[in-house]
C-alpha positions as CSV (number, residue, x, y, z in Angstrom):
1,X,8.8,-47.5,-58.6
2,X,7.1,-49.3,-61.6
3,X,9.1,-51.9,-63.7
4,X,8.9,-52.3,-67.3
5,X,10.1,-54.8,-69.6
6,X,12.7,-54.3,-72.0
7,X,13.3,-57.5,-73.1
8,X,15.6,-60.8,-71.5
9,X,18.6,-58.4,-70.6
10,X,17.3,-55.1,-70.1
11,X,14.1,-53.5,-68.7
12,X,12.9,-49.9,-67.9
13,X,12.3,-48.3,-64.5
14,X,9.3,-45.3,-63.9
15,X,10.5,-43.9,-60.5
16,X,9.0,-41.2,-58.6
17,X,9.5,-39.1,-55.5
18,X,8.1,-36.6,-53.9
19,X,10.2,-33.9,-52.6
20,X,8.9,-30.8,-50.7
21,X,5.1,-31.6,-51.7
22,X,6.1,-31.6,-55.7
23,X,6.2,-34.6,-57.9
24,X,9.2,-35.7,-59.7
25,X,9.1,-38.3,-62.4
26,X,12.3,-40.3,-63.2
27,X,12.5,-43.0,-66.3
28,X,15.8,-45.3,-66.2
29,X,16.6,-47.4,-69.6
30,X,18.9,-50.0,-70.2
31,X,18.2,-51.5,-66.1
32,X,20.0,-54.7,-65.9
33,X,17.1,-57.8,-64.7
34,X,16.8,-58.1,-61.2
35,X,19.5,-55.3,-60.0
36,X,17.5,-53.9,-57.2
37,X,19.0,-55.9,-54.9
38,X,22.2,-57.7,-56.9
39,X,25.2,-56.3,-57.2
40,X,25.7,-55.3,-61.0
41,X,26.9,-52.7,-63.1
42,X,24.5,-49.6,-64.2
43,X,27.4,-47.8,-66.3
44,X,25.5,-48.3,-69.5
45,X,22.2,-46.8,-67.6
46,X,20.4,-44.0,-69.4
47,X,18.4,-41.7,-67.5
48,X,14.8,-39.7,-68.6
49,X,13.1,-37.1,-66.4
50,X,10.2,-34.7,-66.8
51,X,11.1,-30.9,-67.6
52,X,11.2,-30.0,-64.6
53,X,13.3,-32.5,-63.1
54,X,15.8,-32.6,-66.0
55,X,16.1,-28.7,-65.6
56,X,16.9,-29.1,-61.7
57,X,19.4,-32.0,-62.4
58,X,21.4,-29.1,-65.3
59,X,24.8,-29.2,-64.7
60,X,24.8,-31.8,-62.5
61,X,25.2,-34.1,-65.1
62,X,28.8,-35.5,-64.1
63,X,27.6,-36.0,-61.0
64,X,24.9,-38.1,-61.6
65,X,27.8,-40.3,-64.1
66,X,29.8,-40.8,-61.3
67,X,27.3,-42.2,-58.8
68,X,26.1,-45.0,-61.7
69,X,29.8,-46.1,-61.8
70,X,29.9,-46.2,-58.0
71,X,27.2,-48.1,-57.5
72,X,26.1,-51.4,-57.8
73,X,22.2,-51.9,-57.4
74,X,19.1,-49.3,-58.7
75,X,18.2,-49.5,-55.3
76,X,21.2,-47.7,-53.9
77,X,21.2,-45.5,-56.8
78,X,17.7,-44.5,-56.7
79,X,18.1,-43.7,-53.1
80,X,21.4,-40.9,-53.9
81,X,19.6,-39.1,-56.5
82,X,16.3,-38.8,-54.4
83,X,18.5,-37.3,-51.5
84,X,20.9,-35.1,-54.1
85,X,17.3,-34.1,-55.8
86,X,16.3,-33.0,-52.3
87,X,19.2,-31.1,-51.4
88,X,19.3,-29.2,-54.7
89,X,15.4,-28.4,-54.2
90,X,16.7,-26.8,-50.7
91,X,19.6,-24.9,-52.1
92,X,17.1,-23.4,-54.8
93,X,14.3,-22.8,-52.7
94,X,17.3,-20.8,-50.5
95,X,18.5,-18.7,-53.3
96,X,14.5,-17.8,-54.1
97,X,13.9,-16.9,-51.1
98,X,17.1,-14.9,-50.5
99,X,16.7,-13.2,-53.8
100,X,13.0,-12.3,-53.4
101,X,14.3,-10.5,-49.5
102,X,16.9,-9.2,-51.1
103,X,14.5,-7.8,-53.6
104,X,12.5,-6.2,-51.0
105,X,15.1,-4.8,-49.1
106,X,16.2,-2.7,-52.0
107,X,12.5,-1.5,-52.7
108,X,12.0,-0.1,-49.3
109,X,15.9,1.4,-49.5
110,X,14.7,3.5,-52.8
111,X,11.4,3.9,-50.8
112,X,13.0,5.6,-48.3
113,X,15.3,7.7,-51.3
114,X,12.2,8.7,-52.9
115,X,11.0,7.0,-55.8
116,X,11.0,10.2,-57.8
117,X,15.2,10.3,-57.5
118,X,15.4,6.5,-59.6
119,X,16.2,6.7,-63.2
120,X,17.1,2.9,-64.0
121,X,17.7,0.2,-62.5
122,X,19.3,-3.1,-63.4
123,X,16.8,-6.6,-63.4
124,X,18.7,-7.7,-60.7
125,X,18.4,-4.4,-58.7
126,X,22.4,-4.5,-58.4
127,X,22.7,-1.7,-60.4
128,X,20.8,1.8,-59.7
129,X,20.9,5.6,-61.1
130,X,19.9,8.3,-59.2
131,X,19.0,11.3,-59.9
132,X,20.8,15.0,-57.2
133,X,20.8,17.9,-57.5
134,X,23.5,20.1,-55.1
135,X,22.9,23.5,-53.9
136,X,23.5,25.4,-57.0
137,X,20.8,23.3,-58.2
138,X,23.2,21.5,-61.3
139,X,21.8,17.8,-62.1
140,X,24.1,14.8,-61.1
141,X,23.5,11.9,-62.3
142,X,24.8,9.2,-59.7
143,X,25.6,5.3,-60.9
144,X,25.8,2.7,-57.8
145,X,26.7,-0.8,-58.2
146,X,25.3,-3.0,-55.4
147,X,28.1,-5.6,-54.4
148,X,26.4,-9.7,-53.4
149,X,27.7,-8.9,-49.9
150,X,25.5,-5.6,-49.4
151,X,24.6,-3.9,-47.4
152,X,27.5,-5.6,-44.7
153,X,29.9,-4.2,-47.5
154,X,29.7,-0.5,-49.0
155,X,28.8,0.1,-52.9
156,X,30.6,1.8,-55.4
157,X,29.5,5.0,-56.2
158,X,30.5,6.4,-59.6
159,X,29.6,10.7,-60.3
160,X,31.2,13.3,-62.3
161,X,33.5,14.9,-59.8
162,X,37.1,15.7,-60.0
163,X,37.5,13.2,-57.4
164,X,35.5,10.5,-55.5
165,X,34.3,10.2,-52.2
166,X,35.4,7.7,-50.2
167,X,31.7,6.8,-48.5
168,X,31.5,6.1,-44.7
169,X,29.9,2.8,-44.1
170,X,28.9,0.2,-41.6
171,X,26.2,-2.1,-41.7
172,X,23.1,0.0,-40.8
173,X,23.8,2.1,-43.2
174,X,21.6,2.6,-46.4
175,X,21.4,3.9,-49.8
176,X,19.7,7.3,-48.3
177,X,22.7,7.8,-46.1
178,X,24.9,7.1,-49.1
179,X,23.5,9.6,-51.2
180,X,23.4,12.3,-48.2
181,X,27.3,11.4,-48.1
182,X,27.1,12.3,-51.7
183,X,25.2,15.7,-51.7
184,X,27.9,16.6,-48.7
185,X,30.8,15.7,-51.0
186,X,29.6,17.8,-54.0
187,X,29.3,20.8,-52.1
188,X,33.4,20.8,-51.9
189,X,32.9,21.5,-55.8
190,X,30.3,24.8,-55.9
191,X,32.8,27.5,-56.2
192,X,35.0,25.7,-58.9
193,X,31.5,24.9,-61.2
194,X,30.7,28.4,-60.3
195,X,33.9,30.0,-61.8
196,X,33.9,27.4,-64.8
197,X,30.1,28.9,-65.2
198,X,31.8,32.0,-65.2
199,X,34.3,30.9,-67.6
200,X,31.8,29.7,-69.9
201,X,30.3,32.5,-70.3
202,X,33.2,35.0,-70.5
203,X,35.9,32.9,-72.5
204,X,35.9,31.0,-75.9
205,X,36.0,27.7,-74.2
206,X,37.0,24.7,-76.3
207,X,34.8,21.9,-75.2
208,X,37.0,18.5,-75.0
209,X,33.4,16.2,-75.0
210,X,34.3,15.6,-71.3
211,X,32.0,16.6,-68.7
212,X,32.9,19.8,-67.1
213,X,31.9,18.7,-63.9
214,X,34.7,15.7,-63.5
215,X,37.3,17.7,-64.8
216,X,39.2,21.4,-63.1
217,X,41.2,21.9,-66.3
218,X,39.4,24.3,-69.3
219,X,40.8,24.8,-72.4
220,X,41.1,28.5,-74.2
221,X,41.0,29.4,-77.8
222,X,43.1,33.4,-77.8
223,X,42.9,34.3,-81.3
224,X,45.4,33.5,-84.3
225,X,45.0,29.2,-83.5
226,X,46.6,29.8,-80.3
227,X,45.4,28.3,-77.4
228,X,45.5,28.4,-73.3
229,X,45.0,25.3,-71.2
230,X,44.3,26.7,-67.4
231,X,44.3,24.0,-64.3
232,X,42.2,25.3,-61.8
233,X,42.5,25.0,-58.1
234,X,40.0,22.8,-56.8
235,X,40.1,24.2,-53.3
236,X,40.7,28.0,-54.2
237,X,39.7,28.2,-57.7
238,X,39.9,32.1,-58.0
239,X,43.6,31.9,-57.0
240,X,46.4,32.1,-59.6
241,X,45.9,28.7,-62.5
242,X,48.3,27.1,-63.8
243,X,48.9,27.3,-67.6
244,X,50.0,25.8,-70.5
245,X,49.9,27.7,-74.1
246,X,49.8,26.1,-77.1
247,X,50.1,27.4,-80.6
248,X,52.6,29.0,-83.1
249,X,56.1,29.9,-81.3
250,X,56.1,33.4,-82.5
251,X,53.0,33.8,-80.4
252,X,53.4,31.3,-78.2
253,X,57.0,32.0,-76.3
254,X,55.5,36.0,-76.2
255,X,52.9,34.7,-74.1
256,X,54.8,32.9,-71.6
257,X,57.2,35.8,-71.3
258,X,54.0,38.0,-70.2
259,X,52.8,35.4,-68.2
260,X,55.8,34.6,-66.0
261,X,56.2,38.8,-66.0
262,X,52.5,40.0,-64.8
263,X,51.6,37.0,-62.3
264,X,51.8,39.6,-59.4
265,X,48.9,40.9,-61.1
266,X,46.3,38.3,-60.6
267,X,43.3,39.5,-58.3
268,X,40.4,37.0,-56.7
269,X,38.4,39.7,-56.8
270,X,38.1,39.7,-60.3
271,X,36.7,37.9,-63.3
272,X,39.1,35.3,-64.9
273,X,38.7,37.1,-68.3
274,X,40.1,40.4,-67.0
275,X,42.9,39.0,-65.2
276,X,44.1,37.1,-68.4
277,X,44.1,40.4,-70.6
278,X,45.8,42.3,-67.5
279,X,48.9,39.4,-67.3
280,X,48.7,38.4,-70.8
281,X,48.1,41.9,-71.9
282,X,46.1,40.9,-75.0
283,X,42.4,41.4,-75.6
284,X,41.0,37.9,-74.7
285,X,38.5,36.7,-77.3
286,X,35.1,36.0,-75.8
287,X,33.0,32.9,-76.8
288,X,32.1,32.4,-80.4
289,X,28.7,33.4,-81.9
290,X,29.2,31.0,-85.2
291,X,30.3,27.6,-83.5
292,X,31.3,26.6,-86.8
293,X,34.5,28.8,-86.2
294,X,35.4,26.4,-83.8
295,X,35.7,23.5,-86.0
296,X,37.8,25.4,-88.6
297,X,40.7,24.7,-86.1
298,X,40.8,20.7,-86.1
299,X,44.0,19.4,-87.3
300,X,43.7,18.8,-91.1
301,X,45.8,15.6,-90.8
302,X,43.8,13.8,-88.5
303,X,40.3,16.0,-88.5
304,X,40.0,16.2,-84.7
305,X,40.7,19.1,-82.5
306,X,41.7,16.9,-79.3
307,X,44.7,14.6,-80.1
308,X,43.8,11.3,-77.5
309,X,44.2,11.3,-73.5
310,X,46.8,8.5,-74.3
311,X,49.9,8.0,-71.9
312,X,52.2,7.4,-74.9
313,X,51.8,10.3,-76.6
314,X,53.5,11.8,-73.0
315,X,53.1,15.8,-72.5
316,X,51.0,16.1,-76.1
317,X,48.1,14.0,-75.0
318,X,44.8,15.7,-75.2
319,X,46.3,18.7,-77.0
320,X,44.8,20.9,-79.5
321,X,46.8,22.1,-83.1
322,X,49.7,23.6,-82.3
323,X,51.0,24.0,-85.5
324,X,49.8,26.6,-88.7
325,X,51.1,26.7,-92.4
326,X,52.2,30.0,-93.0
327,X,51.1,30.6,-96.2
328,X,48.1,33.2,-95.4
329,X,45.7,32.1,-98.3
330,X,45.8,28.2,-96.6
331,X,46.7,28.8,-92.4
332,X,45.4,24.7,-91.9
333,X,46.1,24.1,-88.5
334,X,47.5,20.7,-87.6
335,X,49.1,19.1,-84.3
336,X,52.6,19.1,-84.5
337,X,52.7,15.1,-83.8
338,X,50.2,14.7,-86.3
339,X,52.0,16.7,-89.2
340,X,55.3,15.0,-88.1
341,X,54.3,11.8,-88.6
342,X,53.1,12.9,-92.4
343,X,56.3,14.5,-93.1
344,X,57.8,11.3,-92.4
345,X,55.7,9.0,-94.8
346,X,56.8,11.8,-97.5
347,X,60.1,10.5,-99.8
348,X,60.7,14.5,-100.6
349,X,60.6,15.4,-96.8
350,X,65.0,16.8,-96.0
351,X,66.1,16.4,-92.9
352,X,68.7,19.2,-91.2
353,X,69.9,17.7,-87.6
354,X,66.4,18.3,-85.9
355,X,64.1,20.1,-88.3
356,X,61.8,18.4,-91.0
357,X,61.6,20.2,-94.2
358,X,58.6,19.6,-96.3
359,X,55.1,20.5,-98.1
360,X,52.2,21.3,-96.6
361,X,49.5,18.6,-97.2
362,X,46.9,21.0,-98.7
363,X,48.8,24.3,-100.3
364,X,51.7,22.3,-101.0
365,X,54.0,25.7,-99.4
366,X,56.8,24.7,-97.2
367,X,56.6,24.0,-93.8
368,X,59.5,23.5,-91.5
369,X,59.0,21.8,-87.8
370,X,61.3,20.6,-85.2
371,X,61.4,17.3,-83.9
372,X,61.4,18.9,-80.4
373,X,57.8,19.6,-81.3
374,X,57.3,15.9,-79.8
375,X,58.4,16.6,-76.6
């Protein structure tokens, strides 16, 4: 420790320490004379350090405040930063070394995945994305968040699959065994992507900008903007759906009479398209050749075809128009919530105990809807 003059009341202090073989360089201002060994105040003390030092002490700062009000000589001060700069030198060297082994670990894990299977990774390695494929070769793309505690405590896995799996884990087990958990679990799925394939290719499928692979539900345009919503059976996905219809009454409540009628009908042995026009008893419409047909049936109040998966919009949420002007040279489409809620902004809309009486937006023709439309 080298003392510098200040001036009659004050002088400077150049300590330094050595701590784990490096060199640290303290500079204390405003040192009252003589207070190495008498007892005095070092509340007005200022403190300098070299970059290093002063990025070791960050945050610490309070700290270091408190033990110049507690004590009363440099001596006794110089001696509890020295140890506090030693144990903050252990705890860092700690978290180096744990985080370079932790580091490693993970590289041999995905060494032992195949390095071929990584698509990104986060700087910290906490976050990877792999890349499986099941055994009708579809790509999954798998997302696993690596929790501080691993591997003593499971990830979490996130995939497109109607539901998650629930992975088995201990601690010797490993990212490969995780994934082979994974490839099991999306084999519980191959006949229901095989009939959606199916589907796809038989049926004018509305496409929701979900991925098919999370979802058992598919959505079916039939013709004169009606349309079928069909919830698949996860487990026996050939078996009888359930359906909802959505469209014009006229068309729709004909539809649900045939369907509650013809049920009996429905066969696993064959293709979805042919049981539909055997119960429905209508010829099904297969999928579009110009898929700019498909965007001629977005709601013309709100220019989307999906109204959102939102809870309060209750039994209507992700539905498609359900409602059609009836004058032939306009038929705009529009969901009935949607066109409701115009009506209502209108000062000419009449109101008759539950129907709305209006204009349409674009032909100006009348339109009449009920309020039950909401429910």
């Amino acid at each position: 420790m080298e003392r510098v003059s200040g001036g009659p009341s004050t002088t400077s202090l150049n300590a330094r320490f050595v701590i784990h073989g490096k060199e640290m360089h303290i500079n204390l201002q405003n040192v009252p004379p003589h207070s190495e060994a008498v007892k005095t105040s070092l509340c007005n003390l200022k403190l300098d350090s070299d970059a290093e030092t002063h990025i070791l002490l960050r945050g610490f700062e309070p700290l270091i405040q408190k033990k110049l009000i507690q004590s009363t000589n440099i001596s006794g001060f110089l001696s509890d930063l020295k140890m506090m700069l030693e144990y903050i030198v252990k705890v860092k060297c700690k978290e180096t070394s744990r985080s370079s082994s932790f580091h490693r670990f993970i590289f041999s894990e995905i060494e032992e995945v195949g390095w071929e299977h990584l698509l990104s990774m986060g700087e910290n390695l906490t976050s990877l994305c792999f890349r499986l494929f099941d055994t009708m070769n579809h790509e999954h793309i798998v997302e696993i968040t690596l929790p501080p505690e691993y591997p003593e405590c499971a990830p979490s896995v996130l995939v497109d699959v109607p539901y998650v799996c629930e992975l088995r884990w201990s601690k010797q087990s490993s990212l490969k065994e995780a994934l082979h958990q994974l490839r099991e679990h999306l084999k519980i799925f191959q006949d229901l992507w095989s009939t959606i394939d199916e589907i796809d290719k038989e049926l004018w499928v509305i496409q929701s900008g979900r991925s098919k692979r999370c979802s058992s539900s598919v959505q079916l345009a039939l013709g004169n903007d009606c349309f079928m919503l069909l919830f698949i059976d996860v487990g026996n996905p050939t078996s009888l759906p359930e359906c909802r219809f959505l469209g014009p009454d006229s068309i729709v409540n004909r539809l649900k009479l045939m369907w509650e009628r013809n049920t009996r009908k429905w066969r696993s042995d064959v293709s979805y398209r042919e049981n539909l026009e055997n119960i429905l008893e209508i010829k099904v419409p297969g999928p579009p050749r110009d898929v700019t047909h498909e965007a001629a049936v977005d709601c013309g109040i709100c220019y989307a075809h999906f109204l959102p998966e939102d809870g309060e919009l209750g039994a209507k949420r992700g539905s498609v128009p359900d409602y059609t002007c009836d004058n032939l040279s306009c038929s705009r489409t529009f969901h009935s919530i949607c066109l409701i809620d115009w009506l209502r902004s209108i000062t000419t809309t009449r109101q008759s105990f539950d129907v709305l009486f209006g204009n349409c937006p674009y032909c100006s023709g009348p339109v009449a809807i009920k309020w039950s439309m909401l429910e």
